[in-house]
C-alpha positions as CSV (number, residue, x, y, z in Angstrom):
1,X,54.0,145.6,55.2
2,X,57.5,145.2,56.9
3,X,57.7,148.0,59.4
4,X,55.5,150.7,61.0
5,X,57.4,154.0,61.7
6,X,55.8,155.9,64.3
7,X,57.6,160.1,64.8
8,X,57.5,160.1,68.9
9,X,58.5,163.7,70.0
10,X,61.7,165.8,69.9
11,X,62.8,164.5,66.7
12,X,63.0,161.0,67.1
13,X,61.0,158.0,65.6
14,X,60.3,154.3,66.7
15,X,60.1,151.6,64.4
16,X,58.5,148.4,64.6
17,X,59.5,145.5,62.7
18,X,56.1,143.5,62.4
19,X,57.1,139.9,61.9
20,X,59.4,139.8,64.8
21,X,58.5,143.3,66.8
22,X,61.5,144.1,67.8
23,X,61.6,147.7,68.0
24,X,64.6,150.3,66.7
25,X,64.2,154.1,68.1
26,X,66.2,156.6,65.8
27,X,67.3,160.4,67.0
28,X,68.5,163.4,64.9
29,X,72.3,164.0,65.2
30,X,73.6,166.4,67.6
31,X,74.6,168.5,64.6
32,X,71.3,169.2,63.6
33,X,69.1,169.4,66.8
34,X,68.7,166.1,68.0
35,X,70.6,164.7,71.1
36,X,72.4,162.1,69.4
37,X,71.0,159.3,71.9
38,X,70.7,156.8,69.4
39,X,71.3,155.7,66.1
40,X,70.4,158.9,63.4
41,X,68.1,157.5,60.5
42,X,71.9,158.3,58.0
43,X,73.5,156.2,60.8
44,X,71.1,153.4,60.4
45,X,71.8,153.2,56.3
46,X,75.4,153.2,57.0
47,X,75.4,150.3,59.4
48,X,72.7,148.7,56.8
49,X,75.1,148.1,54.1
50,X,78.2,147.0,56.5
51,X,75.5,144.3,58.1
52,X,74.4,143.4,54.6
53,X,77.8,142.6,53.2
54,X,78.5,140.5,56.3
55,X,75.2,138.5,56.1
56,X,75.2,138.4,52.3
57,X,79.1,136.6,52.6
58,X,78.2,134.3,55.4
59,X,74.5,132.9,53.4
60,X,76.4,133.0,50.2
61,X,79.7,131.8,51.5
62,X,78.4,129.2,54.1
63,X,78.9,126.2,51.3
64,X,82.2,127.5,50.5
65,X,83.9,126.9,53.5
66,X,84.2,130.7,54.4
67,X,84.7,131.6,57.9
68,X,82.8,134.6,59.3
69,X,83.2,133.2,62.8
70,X,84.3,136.9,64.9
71,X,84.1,138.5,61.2
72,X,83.2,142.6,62.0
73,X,83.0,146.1,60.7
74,X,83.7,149.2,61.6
75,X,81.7,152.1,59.5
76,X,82.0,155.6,59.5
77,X,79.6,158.1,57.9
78,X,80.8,161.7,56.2
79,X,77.8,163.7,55.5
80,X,78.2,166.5,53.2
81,X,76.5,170.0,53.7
82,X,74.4,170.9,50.8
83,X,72.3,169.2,50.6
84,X,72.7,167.2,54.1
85,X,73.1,163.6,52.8
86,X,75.6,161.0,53.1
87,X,78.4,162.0,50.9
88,X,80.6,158.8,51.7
89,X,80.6,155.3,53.6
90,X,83.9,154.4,54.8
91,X,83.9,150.3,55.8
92,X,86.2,148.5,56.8
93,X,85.5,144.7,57.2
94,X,87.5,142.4,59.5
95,X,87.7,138.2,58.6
96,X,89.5,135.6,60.4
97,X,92.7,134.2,58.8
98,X,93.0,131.0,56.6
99,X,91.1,132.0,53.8
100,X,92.6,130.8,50.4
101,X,93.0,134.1,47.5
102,X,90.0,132.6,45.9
103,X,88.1,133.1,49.1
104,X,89.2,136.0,49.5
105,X,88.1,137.2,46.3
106,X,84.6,135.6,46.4
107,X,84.2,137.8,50.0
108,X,85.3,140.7,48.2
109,X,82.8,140.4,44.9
110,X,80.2,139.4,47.0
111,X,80.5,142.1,50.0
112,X,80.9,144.6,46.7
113,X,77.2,143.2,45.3
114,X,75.0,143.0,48.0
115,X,71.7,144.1,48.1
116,X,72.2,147.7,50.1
117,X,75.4,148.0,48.3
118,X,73.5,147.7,44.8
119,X,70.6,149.8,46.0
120,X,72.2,153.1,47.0
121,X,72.6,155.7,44.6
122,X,75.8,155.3,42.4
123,X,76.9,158.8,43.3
124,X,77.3,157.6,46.8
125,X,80.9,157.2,47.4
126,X,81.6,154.0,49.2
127,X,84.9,153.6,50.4
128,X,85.6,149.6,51.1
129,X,88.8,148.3,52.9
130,X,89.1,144.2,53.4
131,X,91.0,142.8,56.1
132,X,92.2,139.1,56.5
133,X,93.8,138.0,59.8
């Protein structure tokens, strides 16, 4: 088991991550009756696949010279009305300069393949801008 999800009142839930037990408390969105005091569960899946492409580079990339020192995103979530799901990810991911094209490509490739990127449905637009320097 990796995580125990616990629903805590007034449409929020804690979750416990059992190797480490650090702790992550979700709330609904202020559009649809939560108070939007912390990350929604559609927030957290958004983040998820910007965090993934940046760890996936930096594990994958770390014997390639590839520089993720102050490397960032910034994601933004469009949900779609019916049904209520994500309808696109919009990411844009931020690398210092220096890197050679071939780097460059090898970030792109692998940001594009990792794991949450390869597990969310096809239909799920995901909208991907690199920026070097």
């Amino acid at each position: 088991m990796t995580s125990k999800i616990k629903y805590i009142g007034e449409f929020r839930c804690e979750s416990e991550h059992l190797q480490s037990g650090s702790v992550i408390v979700t709330d609904a969105p202020t559009d649809n009756q939560g108070k939007g005091e912390a990350f929604s569960p559609t927030d957290l899946c958004a983040a998820s696949l910007a965090q993934c492409m940046l760890t996936t580079v930096a594990i994958l990339g770390k014997n390639k010279g590839i520089n993720m020192e102050d490397a960032y995103a910034e994601v933004h979530k469009v949900m779609t009305a019916a049904p209520r799901k994500i309808g696109e990810i919009v990411c844009d991911l931020y690398f210092a300069t220096g890197h050679t094209d071939e780097q460059k490509q090898f970030i792109e490739k692998t940001a594009m393949t990792c794991p949450v990127a390869l597990s969310l449905h096809p239909e799920l637009k995901k909208t991907v801008r690199f920026h070097f320097g």
